[in-house]
C-alpha positions as CSV (number, residue, x, y, z in Angstrom):
1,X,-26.6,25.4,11.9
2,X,-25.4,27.6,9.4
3,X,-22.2,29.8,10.2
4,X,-23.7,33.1,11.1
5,X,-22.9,36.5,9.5
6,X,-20.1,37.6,10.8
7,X,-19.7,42.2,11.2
8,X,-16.1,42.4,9.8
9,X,-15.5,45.2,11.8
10,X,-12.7,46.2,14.4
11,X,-13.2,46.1,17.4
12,X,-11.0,47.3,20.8
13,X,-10.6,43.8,22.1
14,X,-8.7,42.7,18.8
15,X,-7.1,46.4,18.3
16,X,-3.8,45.1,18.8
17,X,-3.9,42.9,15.6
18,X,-3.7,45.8,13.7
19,X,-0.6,45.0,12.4
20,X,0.9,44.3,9.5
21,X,2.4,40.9,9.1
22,X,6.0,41.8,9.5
23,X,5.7,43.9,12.7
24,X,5.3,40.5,14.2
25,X,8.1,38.7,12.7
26,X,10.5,41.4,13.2
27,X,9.5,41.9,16.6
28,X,10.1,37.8,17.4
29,X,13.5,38.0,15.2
30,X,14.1,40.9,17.3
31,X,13.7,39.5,20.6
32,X,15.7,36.1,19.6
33,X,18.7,38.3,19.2
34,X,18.8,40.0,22.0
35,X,18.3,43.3,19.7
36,X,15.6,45.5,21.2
37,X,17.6,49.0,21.8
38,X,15.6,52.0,22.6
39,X,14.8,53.9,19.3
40,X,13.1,56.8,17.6
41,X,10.6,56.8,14.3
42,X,9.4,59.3,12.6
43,X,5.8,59.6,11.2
44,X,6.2,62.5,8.1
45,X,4.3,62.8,4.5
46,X,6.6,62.5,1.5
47,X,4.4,64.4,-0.2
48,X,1.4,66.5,-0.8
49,X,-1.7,65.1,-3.0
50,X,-2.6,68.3,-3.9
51,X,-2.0,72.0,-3.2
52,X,1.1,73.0,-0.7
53,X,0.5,72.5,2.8
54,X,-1.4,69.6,4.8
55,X,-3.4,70.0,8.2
56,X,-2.1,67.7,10.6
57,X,-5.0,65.3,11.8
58,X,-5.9,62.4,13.8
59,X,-3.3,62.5,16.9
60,X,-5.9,61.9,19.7
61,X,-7.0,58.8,18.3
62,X,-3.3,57.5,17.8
63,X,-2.2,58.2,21.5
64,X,-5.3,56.8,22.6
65,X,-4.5,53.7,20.6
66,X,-1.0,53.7,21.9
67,X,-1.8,54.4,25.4
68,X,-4.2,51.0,25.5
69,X,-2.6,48.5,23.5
70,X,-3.2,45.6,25.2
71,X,-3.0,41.6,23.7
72,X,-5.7,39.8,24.6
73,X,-5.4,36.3,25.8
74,X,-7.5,35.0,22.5
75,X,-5.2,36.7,20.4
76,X,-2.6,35.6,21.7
77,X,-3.6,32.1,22.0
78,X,-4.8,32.7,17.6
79,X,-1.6,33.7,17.1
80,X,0.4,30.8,19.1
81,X,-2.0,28.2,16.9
82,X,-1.8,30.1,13.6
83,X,-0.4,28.2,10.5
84,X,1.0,32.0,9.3
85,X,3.5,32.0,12.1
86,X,4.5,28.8,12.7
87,X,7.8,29.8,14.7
88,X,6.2,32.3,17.5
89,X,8.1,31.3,20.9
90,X,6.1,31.0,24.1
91,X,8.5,33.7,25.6
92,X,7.9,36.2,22.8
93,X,4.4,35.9,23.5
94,X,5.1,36.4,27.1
95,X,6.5,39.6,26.3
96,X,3.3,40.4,23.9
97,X,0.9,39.2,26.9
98,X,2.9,42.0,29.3
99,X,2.8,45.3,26.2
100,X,2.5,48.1,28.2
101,X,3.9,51.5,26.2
102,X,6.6,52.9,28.5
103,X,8.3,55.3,25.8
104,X,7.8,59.1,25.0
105,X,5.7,60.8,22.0
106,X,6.6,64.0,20.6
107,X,3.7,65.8,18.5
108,X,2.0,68.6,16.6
109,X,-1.3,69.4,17.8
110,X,-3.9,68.4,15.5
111,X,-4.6,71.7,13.0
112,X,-1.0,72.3,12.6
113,X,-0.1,73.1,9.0
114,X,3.1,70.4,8.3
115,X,4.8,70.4,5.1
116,X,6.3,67.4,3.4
117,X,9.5,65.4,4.8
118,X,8.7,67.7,8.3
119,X,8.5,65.4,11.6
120,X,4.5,65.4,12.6
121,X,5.3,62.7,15.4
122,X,8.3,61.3,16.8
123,X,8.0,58.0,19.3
124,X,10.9,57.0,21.3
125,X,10.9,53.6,22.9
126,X,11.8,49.8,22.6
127,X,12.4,49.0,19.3
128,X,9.6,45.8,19.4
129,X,7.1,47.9,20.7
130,X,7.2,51.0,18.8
131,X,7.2,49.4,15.3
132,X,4.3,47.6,16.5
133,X,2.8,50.9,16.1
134,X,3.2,51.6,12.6
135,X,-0.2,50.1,10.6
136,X,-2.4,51.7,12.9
137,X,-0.7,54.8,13.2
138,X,0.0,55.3,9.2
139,X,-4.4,54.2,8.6
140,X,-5.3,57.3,11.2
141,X,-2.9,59.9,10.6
142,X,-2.5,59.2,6.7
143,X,-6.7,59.5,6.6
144,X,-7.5,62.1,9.0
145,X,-4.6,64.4,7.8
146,X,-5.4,63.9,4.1
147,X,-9.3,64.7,4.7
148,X,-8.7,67.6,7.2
149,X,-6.6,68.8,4.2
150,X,-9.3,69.1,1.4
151,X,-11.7,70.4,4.1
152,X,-9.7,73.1,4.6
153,X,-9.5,73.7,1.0
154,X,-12.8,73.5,0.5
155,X,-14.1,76.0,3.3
156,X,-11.3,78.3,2.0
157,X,-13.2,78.5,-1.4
158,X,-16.4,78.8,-0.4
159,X,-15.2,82.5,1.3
160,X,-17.3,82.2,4.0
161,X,-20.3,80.0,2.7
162,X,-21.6,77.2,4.9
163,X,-20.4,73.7,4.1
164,X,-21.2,70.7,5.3
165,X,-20.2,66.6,4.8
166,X,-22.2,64.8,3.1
167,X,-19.9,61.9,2.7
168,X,-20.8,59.1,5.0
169,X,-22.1,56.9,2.1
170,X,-19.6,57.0,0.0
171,X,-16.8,56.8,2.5
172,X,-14.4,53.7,2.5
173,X,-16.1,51.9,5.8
174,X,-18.0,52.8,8.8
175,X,-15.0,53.8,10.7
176,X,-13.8,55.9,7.7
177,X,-17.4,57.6,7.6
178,X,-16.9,58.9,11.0
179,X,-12.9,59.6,11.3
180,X,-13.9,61.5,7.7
181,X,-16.6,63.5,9.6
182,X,-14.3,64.1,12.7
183,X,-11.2,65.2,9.9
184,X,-13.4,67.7,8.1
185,X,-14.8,69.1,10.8
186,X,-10.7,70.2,11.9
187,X,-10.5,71.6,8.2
188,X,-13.5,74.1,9.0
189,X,-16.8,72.0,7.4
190,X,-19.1,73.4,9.6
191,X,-21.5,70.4,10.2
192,X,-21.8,66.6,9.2
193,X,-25.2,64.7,8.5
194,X,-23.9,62.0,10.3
195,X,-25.3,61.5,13.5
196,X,-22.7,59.5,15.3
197,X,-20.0,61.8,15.0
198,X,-22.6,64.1,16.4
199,X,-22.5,61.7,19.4
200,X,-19.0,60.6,19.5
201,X,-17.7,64.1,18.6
202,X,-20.0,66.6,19.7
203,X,-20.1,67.7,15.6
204,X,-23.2,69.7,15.2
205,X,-25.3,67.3,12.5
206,X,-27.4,68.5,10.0
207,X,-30.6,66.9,7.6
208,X,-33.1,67.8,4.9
209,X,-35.0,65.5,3.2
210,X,-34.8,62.4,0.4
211,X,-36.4,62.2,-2.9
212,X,-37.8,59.1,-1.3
213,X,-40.0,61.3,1.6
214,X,-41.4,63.6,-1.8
215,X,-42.1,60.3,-3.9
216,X,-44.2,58.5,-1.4
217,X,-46.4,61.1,-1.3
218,X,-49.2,62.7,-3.6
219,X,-47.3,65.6,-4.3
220,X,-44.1,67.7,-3.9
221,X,-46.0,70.3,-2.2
222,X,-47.8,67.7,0.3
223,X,-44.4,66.5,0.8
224,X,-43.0,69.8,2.0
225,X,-45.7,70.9,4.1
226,X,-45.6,67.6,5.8
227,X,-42.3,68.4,6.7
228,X,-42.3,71.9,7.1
229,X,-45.4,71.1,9.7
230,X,-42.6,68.4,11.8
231,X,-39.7,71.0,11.4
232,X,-40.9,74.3,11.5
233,X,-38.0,76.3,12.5
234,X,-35.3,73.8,10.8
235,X,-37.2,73.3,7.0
236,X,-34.7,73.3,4.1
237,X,-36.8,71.3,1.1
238,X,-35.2,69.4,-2.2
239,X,-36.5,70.8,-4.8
240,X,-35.1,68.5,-7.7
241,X,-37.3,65.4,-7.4
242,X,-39.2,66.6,-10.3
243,X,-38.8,69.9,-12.3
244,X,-36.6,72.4,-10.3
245,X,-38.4,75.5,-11.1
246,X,-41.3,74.0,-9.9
247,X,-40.2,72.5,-6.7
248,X,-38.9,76.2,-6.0
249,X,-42.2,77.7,-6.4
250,X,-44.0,75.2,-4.3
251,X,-41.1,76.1,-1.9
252,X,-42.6,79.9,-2.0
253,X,-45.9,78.4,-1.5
254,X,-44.6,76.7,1.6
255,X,-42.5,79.5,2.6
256,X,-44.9,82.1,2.6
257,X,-47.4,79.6,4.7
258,X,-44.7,79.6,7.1
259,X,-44.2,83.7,7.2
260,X,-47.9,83.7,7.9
261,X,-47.3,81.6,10.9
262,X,-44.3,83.4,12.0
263,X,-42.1,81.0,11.0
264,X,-39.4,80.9,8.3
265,X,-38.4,78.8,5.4
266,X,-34.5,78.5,5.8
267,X,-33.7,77.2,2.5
268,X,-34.0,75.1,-0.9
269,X,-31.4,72.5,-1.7
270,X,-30.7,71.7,-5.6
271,X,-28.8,68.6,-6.0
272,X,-28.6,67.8,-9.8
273,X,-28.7,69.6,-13.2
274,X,-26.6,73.2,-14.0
275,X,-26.1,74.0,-10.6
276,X,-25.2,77.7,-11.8
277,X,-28.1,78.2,-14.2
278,X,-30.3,76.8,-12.0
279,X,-29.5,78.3,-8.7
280,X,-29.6,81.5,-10.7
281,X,-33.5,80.8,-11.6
282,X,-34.2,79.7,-8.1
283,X,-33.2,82.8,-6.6
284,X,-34.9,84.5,-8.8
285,X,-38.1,82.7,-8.0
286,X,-37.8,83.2,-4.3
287,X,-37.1,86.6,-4.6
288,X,-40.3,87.3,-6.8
289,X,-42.0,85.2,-3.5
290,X,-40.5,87.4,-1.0
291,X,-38.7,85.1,0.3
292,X,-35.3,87.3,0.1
293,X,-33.7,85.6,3.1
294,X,-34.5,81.9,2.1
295,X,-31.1,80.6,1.2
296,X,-29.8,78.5,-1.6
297,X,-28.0,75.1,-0.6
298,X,-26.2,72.8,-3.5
299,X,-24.8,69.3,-3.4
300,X,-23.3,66.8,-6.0
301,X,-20.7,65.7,-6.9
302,X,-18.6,69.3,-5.8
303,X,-15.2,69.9,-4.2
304,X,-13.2,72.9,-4.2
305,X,-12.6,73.4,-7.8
306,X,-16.5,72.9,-8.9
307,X,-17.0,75.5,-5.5
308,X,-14.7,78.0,-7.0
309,X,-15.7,77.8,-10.6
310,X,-19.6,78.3,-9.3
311,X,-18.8,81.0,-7.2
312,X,-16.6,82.7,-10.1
313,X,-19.4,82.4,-12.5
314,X,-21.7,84.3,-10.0
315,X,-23.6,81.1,-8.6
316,X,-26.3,82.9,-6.0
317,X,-25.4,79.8,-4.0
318,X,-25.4,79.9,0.3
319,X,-23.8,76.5,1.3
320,X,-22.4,73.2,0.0
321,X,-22.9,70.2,1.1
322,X,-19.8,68.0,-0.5
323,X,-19.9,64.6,0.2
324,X,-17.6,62.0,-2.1
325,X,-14.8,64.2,-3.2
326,X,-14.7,65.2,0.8
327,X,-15.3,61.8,2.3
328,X,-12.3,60.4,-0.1
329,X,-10.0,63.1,-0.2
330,X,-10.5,62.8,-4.5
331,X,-7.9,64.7,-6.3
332,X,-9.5,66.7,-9.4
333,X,-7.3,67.5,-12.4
334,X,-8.9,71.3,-13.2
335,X,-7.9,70.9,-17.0
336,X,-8.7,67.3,-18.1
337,X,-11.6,67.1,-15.4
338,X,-10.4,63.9,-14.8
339,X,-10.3,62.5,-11.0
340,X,-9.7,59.6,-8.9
341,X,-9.5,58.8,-4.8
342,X,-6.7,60.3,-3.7
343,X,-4.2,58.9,-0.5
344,X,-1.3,60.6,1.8
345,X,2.2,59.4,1.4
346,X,2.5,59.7,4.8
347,X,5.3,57.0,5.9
348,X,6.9,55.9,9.4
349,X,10.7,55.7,9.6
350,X,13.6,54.3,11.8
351,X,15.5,57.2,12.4
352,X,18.0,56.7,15.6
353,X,18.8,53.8,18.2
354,X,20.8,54.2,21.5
355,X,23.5,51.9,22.2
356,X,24.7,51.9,25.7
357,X,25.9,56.1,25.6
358,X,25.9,56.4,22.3
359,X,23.0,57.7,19.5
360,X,23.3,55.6,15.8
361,X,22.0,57.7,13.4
362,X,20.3,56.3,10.4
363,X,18.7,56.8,7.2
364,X,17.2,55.0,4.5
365,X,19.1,55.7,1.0
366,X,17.6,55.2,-2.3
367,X,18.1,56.2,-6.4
368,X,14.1,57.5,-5.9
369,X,14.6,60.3,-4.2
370,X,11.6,60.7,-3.0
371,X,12.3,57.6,-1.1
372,X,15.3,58.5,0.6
373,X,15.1,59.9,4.7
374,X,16.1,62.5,7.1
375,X,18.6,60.8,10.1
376,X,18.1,61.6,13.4
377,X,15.1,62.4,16.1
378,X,13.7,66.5,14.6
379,X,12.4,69.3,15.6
380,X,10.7,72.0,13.2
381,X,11.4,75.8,13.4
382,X,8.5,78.3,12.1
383,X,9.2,81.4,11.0
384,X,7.5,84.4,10.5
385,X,7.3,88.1,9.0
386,X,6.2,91.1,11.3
387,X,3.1,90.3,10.4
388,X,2.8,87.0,11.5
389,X,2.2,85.3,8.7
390,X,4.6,82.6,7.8
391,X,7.4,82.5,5.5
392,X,9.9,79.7,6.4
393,X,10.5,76.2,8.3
394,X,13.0,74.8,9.1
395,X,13.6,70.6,9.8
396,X,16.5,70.3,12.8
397,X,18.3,68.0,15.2
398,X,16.3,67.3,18.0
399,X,19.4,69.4,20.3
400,X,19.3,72.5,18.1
401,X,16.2,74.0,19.1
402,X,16.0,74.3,23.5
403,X,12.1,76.1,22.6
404,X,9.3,77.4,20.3
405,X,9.8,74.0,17.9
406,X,6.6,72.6,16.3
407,X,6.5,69.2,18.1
408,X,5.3,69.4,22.0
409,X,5.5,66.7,24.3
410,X,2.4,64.4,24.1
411,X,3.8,61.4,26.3
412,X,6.7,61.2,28.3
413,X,7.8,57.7,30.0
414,X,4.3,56.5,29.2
415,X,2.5,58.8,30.6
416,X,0.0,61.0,29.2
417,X,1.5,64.5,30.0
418,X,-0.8,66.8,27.1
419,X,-4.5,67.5,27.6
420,X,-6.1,67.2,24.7
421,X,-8.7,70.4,23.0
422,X,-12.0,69.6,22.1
423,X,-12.8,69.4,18.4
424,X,-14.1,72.6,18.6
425,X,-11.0,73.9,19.7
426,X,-8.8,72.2,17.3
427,X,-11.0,73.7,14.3
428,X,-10.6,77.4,16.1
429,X,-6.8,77.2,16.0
430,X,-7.0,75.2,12.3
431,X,-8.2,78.7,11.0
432,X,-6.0,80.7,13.2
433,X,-2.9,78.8,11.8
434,X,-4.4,79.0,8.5
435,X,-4.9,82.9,8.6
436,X,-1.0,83.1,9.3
437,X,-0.1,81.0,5.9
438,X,0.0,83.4,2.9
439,X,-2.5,83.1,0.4
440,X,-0.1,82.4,-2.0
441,X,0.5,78.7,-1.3
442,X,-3.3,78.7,-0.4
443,X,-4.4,79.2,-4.2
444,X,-5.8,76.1,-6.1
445,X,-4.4,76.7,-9.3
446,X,-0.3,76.8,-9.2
447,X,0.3,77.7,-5.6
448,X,3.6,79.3,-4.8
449,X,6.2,76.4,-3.1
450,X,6.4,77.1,1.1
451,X,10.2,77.2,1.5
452,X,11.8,74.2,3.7
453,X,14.9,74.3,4.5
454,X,17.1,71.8,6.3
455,X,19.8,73.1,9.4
456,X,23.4,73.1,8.5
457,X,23.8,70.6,10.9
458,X,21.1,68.2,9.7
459,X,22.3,68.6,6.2
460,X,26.2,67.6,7.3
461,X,24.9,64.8,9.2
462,X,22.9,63.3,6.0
463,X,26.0,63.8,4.1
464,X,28.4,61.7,6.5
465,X,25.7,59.1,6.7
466,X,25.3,58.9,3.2
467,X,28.8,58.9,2.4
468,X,29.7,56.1,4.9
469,X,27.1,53.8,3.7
470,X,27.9,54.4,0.1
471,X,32.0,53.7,1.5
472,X,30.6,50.4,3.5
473,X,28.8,49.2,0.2
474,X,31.6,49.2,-2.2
């Protein structure tokens, strides 16, 4: 019989696989030595892809992951038999077989606005088992963060304007599709077309139609009374199949069918040619049908920049529906037009081990700058003008700050001690946090630097570090 086709997608039972190679060989290497002291690691983003602040997203599904790591006994038996790791001793995957998370997570709620090299989580807990973390952790947080990110850029644009995602297609996966719907949604996209994430996330999920539905039939304007006569109180039609201006006016054709019934034609969606020209002409066309309230929707290929410039040129347009520049988190180059599929920095560092009584500090050093770390377990301090909005951070030792830091306890000895918002929620106090950040850092084009400062005592601690490594080196 011939091998059948296999899904190539994860799965719970084989979650814990998620690893990257090297997590396992440490964690043997590790365990041989005896070496598996209670530590601290850092998840932060070196840097921003674009713009000057990030929206923290995807927490829920890493302490979920966290919480129910579990080896199965197939894995385990995979990895005893595997040719990659050769060495694996029976009593390392003893201690595999009995993972159980015991350690504490300290957090941002999902919707906080971070800044790079700021602390978004910090685990605490036995060296082998926390680094086992990292892959999984860096493919959620990296992801969700970076899409919740444009979103928010996006809806801030659009000053008010619907938008929804359209990305599902062009996402990287299934399981991108619908963390990607779930991300935006935090940023402020109002609805998905995805269906699933409707079901998995409570998203509201939205439609129209295909070119396909208007090709198949006789004519455009079969085509949209077919559907206006299925969807009477929910009919948007696409009017670019053939000739734009002409697929409007059959839309006032429909429209005014509908009026006559007492029902009402909610919209036209124009998804290819001069979106500014033509929306301009469409408007004017359902206008001139009476059809005043009948709102204009637009789609391809748009993110915030294409938004803005639309809007700027005086595009009568009601809504956007932004699919691969969303779905990807695709960076745009405003000048040179140029762009390309974007990814967070975001990185997971060893930042502290005990030692009997006694707290190690580390760091990683490097000539890159950019690749060098912050010792020590942090805490972030916020700080604001009597108005609220925000005007300062500031990254700390964990012991500086007794209240009112950024990161809240999530976990505590392996117990779930935070109860998690609904998505709703978390897009409510996205906007909320949002509203506080000056618009000045919100701008697209050359927003002003959000100051970061590091505490006195954070910055002496670097300083000793770095100059007894650089003392131990030579």
């Amino acid at each position: 019989m011939a091998n059948l086709p296999k899904s190539a997608l994860l799965t719970e039972e084989h979650v814990a696989l998620f690893v990257d190679y090297y997590e396992l060989t440490m964690g043997q290497a590790d365990f041989d030595s005896s070496k598996n002291s209670i530590c601290t690691e850092n998840y932060f983003a070196r840097a921003i892809p674009q713009g000057e602040y990030l929206i923290a997203a995807g927490l829920e599904q890493v302490i979920q992951y966290i919480l129910n790591l579990r080896f199965s006994e197939g894995d385990l038996q995979w990895l005893q038999s595997s040719k990659s790791i050769p060495e694996m001793s029976p009593r390392f995957v003893d201690y595999l077989r009995n993972f159980k998370f015991d350690g504490d997570v300290y957090a941002v709620p999902e919707g906080t606005i971070v800044l790079p090299n700021e602390p978004i989580i910090n685990i605490t807990g036995n060296s082998i088992d926390i680094q086992i973390f990292e892959t999984y952790l860096l493919s959620v947080m990296n992801f969700q963060t970076l899409i919740a990110t444009k979103a928010s850029r996006i809806v801030n644009v659009s000053d008010g304007r619907t938008c929804f995602d359209f990305g599902a297609r062009r996402a990287h996966g299934r399981d991108a599709a619908i963390l990607s719907a779930r991300a935006s949604f935090i940023g402020g996209i109002s609805a998905t077309s995805l269906v699933i994430a409707g079901r998995y996330f409570d998203i509201p999920y939205v439609g129209t139609l295909a070119h396909k539905f208007i090709q198949d039939r006789f004519s455009e304007l079969e085509a949209f009374r077919d559907y206006a006569m299925s969807f009477p109180h929910n009919t948007i039609l696409l009017i670019d199949t053939y000739d734009t201006i002409q697929g409007a006016k059959h839309a006032v054709t429909v429209g005014q069918e509908m009026k006559a019934n007492g029902q009402k034609l909610i919209g036209v969606r124009l998804d290819s040619g001069n979106l500014l020209e033509l929306s301009k002409q469409v408007r004017s066309v359902l206008d001139d049908g009476e059809l005043e309230e009948t709102k204009i929707f637009a789609s391809n290929d748009l993110d915030e920049f294409e938004i803005d410039r639309l809007l700027k040129s005086g595009a009568p347009i009601d809504g956007f529906g932004i699919g691969t520049r969303l779905a990807t988190g695709a960076t745009l180059d405003p000048i040179s037009g140029n762009s390309g599929v974007s990814a967070l920095p975001g990185v997971y560092k060893h930042v502290e081990k005990i030692e009997g009584d006694k707290t190690i500090f580390t760091l990683k050093m490097s000539n890159d700058m950019a690749k060098s770390t912050l010792p020590a377990k942090k805490q972030v301090q916020r700080f604001t003008d009597p108005d609220q909005y925000y005007i300062k951070d500031k990254i700390c030792l964990w012991n500086e700050v007794d209240q009112g830091g950024l990161l809240i306890p999530i976990v505590e000895k392996g117990k779930l001690v935070y109860d998690f918002p609904t998505l709703q929620e978390i897009q409510i106090q996205t906007q909320s946090n949002l509203s506080h950040l000056p618009n000045k850092h919100k701008t697209l084009y050359q927003p002003a630097t959000y100051p970061v400062i590091l505490s006195e005592k954070l910055k002496n601690l670097q300083q000793e570090l770095i100059s007894e490594k650089q003392s131990n080196a030579s």
